[in-house]
N, C-alpha and C positions, 0 to 999 in steps of 0.2 A: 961654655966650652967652645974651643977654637972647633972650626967645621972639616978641619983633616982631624982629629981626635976624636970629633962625635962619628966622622964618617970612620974610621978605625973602630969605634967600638961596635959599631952597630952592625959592623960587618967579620966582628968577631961573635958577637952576639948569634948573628946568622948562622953562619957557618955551626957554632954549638950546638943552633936549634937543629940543623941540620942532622947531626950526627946522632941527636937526642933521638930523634924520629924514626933514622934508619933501625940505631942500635934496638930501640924499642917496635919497632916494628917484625925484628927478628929474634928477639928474645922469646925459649921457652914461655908459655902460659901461667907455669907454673913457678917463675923467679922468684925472688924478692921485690924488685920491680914492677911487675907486672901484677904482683899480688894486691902491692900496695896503691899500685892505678885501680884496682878491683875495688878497693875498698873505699873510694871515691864516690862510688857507685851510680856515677855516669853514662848516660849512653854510650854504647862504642862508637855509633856514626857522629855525636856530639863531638868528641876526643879525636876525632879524627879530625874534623871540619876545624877544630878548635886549633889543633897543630900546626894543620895546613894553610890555616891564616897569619900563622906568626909567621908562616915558613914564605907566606906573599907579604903581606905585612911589612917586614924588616927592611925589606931591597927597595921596595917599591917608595918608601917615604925617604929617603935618600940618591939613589942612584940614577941613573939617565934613564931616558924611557925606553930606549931599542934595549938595554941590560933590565931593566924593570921586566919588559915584554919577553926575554929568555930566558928570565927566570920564571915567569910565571908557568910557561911553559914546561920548562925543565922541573920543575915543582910538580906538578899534574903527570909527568912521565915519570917522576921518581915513583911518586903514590901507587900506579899501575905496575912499574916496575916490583917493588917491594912486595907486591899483593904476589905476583906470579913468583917472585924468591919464595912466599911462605909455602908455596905448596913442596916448596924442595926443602924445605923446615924438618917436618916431619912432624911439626908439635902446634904447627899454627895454620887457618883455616884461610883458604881465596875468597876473596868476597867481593864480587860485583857494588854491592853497596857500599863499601867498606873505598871504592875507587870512586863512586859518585861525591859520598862524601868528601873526601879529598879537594875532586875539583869544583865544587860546593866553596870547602872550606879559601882557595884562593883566589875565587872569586870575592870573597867577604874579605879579606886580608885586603885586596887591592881598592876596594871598595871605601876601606876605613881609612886606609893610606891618602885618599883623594883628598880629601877637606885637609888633612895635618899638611897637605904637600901645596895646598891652595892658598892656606890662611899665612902659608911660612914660618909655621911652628920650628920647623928646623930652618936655617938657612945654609944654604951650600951656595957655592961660587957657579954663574950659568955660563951653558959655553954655548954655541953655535950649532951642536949636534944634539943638544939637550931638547 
C-alpha cells in the first residue's frame, strides 16, 4: 500500500477509534452497547487502558513526533475530560481510576508504536521536522 493511502487509513482508523471511545464513554450503562461490553466481562480499568492504547497507538506509528507528542497529550485530556462529562450523564460514574487508566493505557500505545516505527514496519516519507 502506497504510504499516503496507509497514512489515510490509518488516520481514518483513528479518528473512528476516536469517536468509538467518546460515544461509548457517554452512553447510558444500560445500552445495547455497553451491555454487550459487559458481557465481555473484562476489567473496566483493562477496557480502558485497552482503548486508550489504540487511541496512542494509531498516530504514534505513523505521524511526526511533535503531532505524536499532541496527540498523546490530547489523548490523556480527552480520557479526564470524558470522566468529568459522566458526572453530567446522570447514568455514568467519575472515576479517578478509570483516568489513571487511560493514561496508563497511552503510555502502552506509544510504547508498542516504538519498535513498529523502528524496524519500518510502516514506511512514510521523512522530512526535516520529523
Amino acid at each position: 500500500m502506497h504510504s499516503t493511502h496507509a497514512k489515510r487509513l490509518l488516520r481514518t482508523l483513528w479518528l473512528a477509534a476516536i469517536v468509538i471511545v467518546v460515544v461509548g464513554s457517554l452512553l447510558p450503562r444500560n445500552s445495547a452497547p455497553m451491555r454487550a461490553l459487559a458481557e465481555l466481562h473484562v476489567n473496566d480499568k483493562l477496557e480502558h487502558a485497552g482503548a486508550y492504547a489504540v487511541l496512542a497507538f494509531l498516530p504514534a506509528i505513523h505521524e511526526r513526533r511533535k503531532f505524536i507528542m499532541g496527540a498523546a497529550i490530547g489523548t490523556v485530556l480527552l480520557g479526564v475530560g470524558l470522566e468529568f462529562g459522566q458526572l453530567f450523564t446522570g447514568w455514568r460514574d467519575f472515576e479517578v481510576g478509570d483516568m489513571i487508566a487511560d493514561a496508563v493505557g497511552v503510555c502502552f500505545g506509544l510504547a508498542f508504536a516504538i519498535p513498529i516505527r523502528s524496524l519500518g514496519m510502516i514506511r512514510l516519507p521523512t522530512t526535516p521536522a520529523d
